[in-house]
N, CA, C and O of each residue as an XYZ file, in Angstrom:
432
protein
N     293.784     47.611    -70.815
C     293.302     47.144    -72.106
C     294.369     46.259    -72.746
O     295.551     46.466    -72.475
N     293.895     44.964    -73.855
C     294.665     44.037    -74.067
C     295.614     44.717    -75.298
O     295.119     45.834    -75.449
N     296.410     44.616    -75.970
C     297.148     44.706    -77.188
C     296.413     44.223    -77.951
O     296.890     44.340    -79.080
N     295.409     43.689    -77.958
C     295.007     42.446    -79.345
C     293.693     43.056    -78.961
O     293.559     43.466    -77.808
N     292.421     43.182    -80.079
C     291.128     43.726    -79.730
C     290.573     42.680    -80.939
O     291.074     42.598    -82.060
N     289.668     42.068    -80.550
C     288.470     41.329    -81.221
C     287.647     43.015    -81.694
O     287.308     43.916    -80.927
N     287.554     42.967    -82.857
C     286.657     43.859    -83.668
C     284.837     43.138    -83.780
O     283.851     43.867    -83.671
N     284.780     42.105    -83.936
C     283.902     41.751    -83.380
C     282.878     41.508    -82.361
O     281.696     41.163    -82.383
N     283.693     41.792    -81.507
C     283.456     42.176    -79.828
C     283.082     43.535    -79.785
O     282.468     43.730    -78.736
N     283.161     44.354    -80.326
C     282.974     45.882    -80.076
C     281.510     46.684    -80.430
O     281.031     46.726    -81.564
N     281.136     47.067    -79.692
C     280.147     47.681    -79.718
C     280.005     48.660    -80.664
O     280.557     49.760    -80.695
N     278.860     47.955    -81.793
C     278.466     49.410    -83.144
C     277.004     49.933    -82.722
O     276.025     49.526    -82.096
N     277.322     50.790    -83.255
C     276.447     52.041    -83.301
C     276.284     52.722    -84.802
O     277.341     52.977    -85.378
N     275.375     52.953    -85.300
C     274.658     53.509    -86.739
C     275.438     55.120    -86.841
O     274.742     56.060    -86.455
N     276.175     55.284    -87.105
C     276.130     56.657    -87.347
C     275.594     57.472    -88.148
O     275.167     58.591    -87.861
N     275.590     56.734    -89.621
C     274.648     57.924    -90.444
C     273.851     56.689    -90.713
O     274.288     55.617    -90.294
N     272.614     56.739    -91.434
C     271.930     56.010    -91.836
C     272.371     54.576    -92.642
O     272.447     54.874    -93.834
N     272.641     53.362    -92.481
C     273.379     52.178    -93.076
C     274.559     52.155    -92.921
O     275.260     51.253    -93.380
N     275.095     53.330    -92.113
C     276.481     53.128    -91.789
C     276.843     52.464    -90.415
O     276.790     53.249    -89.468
N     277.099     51.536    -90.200
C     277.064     50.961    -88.884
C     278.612     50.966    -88.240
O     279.193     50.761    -89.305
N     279.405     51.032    -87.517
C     280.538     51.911    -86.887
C     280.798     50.374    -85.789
O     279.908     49.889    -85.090
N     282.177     49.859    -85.892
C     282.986     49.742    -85.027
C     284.448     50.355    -84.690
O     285.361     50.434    -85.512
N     284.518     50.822    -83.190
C     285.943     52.065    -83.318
C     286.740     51.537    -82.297
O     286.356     50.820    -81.373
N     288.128     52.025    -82.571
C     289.275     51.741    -81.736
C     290.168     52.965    -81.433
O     290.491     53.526    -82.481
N     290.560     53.427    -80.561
C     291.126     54.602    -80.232
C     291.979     54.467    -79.718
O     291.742     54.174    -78.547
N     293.185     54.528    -79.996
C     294.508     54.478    -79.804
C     295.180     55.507    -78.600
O     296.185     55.123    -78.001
N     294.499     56.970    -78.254
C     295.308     57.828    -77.724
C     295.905     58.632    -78.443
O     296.448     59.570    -77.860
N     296.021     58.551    -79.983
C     296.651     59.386    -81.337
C     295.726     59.539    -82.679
O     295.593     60.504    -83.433
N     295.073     58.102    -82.705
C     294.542     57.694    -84.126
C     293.171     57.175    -83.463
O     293.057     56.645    -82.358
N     292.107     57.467    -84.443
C     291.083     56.459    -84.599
C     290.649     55.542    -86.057
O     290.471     55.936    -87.210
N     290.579     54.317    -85.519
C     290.334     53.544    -86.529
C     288.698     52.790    -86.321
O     288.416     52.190    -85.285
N     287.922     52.910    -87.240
C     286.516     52.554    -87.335
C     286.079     51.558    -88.784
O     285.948     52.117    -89.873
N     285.967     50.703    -88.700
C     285.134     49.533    -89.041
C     283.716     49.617    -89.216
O     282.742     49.535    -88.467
N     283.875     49.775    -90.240
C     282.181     49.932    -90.850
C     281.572     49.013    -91.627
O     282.351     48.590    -92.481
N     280.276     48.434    -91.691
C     279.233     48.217    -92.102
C     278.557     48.300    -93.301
O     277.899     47.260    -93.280
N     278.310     48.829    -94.265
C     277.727     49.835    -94.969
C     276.894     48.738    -95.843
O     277.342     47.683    -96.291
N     275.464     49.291    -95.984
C     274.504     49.174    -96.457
C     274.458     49.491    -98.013
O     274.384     50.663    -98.380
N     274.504     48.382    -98.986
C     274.305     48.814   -100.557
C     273.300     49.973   -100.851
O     272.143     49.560   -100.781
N     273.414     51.589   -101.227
C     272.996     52.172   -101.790
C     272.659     53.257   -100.571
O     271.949     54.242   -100.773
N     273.196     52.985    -99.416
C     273.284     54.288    -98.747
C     274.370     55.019    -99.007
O     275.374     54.454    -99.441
N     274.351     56.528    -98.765
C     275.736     57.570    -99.114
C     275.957     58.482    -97.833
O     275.241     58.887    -96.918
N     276.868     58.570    -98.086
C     277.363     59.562    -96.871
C     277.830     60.950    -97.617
O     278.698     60.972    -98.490
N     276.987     62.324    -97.052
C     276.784     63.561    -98.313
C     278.424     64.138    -97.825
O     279.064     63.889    -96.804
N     278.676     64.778    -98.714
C     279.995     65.585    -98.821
C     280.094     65.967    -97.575
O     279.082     66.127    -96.893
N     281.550     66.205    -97.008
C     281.541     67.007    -95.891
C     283.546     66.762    -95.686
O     284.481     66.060    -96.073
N     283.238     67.822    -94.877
C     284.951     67.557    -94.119
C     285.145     68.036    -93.017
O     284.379     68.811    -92.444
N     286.389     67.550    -92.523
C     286.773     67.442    -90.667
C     288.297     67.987    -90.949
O     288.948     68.262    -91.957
N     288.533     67.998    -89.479
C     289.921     68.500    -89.213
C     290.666     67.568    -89.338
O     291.847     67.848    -89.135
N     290.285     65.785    -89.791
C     291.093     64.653    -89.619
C     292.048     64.561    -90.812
O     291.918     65.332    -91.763
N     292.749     63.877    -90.784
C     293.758     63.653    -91.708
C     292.863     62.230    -92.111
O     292.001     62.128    -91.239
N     292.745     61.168    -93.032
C     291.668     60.225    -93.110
C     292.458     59.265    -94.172
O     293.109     59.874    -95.022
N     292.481     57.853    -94.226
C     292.573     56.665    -94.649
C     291.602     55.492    -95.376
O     291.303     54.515    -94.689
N     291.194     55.567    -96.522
C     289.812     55.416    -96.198
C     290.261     53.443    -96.968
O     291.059     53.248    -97.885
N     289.685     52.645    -96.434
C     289.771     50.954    -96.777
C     288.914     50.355    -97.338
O     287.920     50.510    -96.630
N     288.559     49.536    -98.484
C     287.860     48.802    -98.383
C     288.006     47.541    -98.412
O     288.396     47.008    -99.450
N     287.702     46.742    -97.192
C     287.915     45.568    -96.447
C     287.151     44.634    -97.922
O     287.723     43.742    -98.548
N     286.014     45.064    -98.139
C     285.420     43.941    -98.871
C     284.167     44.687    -99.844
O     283.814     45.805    -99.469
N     283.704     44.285   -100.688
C     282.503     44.778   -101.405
C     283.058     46.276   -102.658
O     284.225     46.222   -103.045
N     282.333     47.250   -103.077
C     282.742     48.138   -104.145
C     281.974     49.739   -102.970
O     280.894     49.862   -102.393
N     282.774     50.346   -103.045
C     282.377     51.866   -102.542
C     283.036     53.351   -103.080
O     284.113     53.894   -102.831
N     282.032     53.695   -103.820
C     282.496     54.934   -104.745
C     282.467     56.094   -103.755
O     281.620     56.434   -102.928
N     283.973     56.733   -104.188
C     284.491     57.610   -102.798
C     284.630     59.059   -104.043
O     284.412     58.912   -105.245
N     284.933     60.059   -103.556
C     284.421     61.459   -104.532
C     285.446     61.854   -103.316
O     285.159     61.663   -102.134
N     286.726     62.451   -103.779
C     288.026     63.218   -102.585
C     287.715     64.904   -104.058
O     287.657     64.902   -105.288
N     287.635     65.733   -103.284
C     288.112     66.808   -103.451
C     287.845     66.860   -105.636
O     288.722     67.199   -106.431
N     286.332     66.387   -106.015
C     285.532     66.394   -107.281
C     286.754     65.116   -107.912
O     286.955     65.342   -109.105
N     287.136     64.543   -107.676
C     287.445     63.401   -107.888
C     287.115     62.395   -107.845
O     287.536     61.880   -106.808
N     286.272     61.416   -108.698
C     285.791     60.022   -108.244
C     286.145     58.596   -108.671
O     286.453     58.283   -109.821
N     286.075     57.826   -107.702
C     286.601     56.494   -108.065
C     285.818     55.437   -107.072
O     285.551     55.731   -105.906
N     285.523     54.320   -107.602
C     285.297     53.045   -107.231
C     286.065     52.231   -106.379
O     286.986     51.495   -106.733
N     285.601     52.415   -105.139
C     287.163     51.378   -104.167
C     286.573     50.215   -104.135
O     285.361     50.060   -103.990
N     287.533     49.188   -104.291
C     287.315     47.752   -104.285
C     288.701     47.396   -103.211
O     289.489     48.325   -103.033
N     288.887     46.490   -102.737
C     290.078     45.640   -101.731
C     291.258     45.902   -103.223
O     291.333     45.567   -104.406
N     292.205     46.904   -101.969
C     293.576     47.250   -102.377
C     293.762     48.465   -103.004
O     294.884     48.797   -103.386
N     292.813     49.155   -103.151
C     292.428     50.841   -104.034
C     292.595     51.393   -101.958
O     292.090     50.779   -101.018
N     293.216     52.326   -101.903
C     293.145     53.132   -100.778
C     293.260     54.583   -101.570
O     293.861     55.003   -102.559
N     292.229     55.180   -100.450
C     292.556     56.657   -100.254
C     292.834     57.294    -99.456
O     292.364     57.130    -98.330
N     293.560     58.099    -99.696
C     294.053     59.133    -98.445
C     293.727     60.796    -98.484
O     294.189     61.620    -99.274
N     292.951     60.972    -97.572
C     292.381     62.411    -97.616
C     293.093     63.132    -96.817
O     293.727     62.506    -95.968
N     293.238     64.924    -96.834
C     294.101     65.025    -96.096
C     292.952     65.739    -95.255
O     291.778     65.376    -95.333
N     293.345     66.685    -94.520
C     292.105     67.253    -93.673
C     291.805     68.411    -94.119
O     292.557     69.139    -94.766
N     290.585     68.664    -93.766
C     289.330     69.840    -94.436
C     289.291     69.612    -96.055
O     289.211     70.418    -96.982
N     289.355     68.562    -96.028
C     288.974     68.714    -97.566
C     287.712     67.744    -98.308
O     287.840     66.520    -98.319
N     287.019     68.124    -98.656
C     285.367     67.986    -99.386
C     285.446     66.440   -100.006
O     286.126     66.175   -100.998
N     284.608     65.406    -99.238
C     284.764     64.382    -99.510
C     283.460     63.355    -98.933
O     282.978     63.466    -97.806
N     283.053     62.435    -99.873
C     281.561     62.004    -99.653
C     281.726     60.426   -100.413
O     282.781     60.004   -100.885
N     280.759     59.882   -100.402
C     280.471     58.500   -101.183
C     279.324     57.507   -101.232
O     278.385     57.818   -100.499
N     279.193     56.475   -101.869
C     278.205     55.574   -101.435
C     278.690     54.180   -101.350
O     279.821     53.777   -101.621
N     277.572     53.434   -100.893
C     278.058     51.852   -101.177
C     276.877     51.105   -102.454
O     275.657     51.037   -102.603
N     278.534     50.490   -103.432
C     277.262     50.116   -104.440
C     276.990     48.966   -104.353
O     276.033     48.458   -104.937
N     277.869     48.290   -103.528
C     277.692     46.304   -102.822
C     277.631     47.112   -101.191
O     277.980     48.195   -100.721
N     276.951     45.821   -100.695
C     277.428     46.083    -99.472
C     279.182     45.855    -99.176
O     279.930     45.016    -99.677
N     279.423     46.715    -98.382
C     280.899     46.566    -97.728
C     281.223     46.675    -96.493
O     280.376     46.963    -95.647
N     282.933     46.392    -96.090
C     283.367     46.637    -95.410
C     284.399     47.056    -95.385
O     285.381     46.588    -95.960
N     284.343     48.158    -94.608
C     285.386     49.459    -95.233
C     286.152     49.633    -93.357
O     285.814     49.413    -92.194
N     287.200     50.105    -94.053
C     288.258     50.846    -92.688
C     288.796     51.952    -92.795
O     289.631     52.270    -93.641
N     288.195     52.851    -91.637
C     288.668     54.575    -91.878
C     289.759     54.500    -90.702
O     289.502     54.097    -89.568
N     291.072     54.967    -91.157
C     291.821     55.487    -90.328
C     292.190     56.819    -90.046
O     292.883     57.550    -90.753
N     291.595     57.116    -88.796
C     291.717     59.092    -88.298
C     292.820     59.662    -87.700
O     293.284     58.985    -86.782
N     293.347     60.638    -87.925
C     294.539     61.318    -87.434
C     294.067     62.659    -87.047
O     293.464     63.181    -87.985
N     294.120     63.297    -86.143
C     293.831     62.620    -84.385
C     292.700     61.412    -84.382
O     292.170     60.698    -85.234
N     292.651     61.523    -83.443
C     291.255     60.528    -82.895
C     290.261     61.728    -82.695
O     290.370     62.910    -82.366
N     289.043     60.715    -83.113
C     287.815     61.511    -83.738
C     287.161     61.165    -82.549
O     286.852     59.980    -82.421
N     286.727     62.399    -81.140
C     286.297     62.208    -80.420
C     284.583     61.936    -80.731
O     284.095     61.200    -79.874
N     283.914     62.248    -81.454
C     282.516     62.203    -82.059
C     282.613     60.968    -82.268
O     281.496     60.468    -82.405
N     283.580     60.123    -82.370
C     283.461     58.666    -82.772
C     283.348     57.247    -81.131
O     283.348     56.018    -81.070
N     283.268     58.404    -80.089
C     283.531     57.318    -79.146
C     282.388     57.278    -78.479
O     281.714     58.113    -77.875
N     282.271     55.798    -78.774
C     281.128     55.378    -77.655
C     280.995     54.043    -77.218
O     280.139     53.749    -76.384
């Protein structure tokens, strides 16, 4: 595999409903490139990941642990793992989750 990956080149897949998924897996970390559809949400939930959450472009209201805020380009969050965390998109966006481990549910 090259050092350099065209994200564009990569094969997405829908994971939750308007969430559309491009992923990169490092061997340590996963990083996924998403899609997201204005006014779909992704319901509360949590993982064993440690989590990074980006938004590349557009507005996406993120809710960490009954906390909420509006991410726009340059607002990051950082979740740590198992902890209760959900959101929506209120523009469409493009957002970047970075996972600690790598999120085997994410490869395809």
């Amino acid at each position: 595999m090259s050092a350099f990956v065209y994200t564009g080149d990569l094969p997405s897949k829908e994971i939750v409903k308007g969430y559309h998924a491009r992923t990169i897996h490092t061997g340590t970390m996963t990083f996924v490139y998403w899609t997201v559809e204005v006014g779909h949400a992704i319901p509360m939930h949590s993982h064993q990941h440690e989590q990074v959450a980006h938004v590349l472009s557009g507005k996406f209201e993120l809710t960490v642990n009954g906390e909420t805020k509006v991410l726009e380009p340059g607002l990051v969050a950082v979740i740590p793992p198992h902890v209760l965390h959900g959101g929506k998109a209120i523009t469409d966006c493009q957002l970047l989750d970075v996972f600690y481990p790598e999120r085997d549910d994410y490869k395809f």
